[in-house]
N, C-alpha and C positions, 0 to 999 in steps of 0.2 A: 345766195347759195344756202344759207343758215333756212330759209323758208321752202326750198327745194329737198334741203334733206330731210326738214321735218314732216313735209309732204311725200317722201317719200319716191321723187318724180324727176326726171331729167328738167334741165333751164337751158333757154338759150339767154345766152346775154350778147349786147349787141356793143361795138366799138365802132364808131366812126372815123373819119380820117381828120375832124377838126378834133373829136374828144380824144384819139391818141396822140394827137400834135401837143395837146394840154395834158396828157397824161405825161409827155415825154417832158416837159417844162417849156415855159415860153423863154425861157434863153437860150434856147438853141433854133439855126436858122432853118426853113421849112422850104424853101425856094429850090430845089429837088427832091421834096418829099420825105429828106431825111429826117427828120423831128416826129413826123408822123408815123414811119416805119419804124422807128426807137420806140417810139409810145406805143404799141401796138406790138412790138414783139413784148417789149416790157409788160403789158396788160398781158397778152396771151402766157405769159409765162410766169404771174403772178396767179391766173385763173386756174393754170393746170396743177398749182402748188395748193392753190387751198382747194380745190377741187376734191382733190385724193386727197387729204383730212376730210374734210365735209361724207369722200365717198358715196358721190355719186358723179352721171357723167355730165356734163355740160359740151355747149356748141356754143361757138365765138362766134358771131355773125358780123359782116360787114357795112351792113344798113345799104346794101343795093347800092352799091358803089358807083357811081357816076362813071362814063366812057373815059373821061378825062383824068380820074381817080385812078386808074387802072395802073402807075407806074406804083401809086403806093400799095394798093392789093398785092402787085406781083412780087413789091419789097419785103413786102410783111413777109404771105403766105412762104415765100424762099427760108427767109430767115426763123420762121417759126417752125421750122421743121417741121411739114403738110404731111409727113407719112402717119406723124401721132393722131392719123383721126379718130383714134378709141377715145384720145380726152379731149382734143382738138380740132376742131373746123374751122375753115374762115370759108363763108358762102359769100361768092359774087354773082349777084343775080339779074339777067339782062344788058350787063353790060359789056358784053363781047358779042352781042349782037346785031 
């Protein structure tokens, strides 16, 4: 973000569902997706906090989330509050197809 704002230029950054499982910590259990929707609300809501310091806008991408992925996309995106897409996105791409 710090090379986004010196650039002057929006970022996307990208979250996946193993790097929010490990964002959330590995002690907690993942075997309904919950470890990874904690890690991932937790990222998106760390991004949107330094985001606005940094001031500028950033997209939270979900790295093309697998068909199978889709209960933790829908856990996230819910719990991230999807209407903030002025600082926030989560892009699923292809996989509700």
């Amino acid at each position: 973000m710090e090379a986004a704002r010196d650039a002057k230029s929006p970022v996307i950054l990208q979250v996946s569902q193993g790097g929010a499982a490990f964002f959330a910590g590995k002690g907690l259990a993942n075997d309904k997706q919950q470890a990874s929707i904690a890690g991932a609300v937790a990222a998106a809501n760390h991004v949107r906090a330094v985001a606005e310091s940094y001031g500028i806008p950033v997209v939270l991408h979900s790295d093309h989330c697998a068909k199978k992925l889709l209960p933790w996309f829908d856990g996230a995106w819910t719990q991230c509050g999807a209407t903030d897409a002025a600082v926030l996105t989560l892009a699923c791409r292809n996989a509700r197809g």
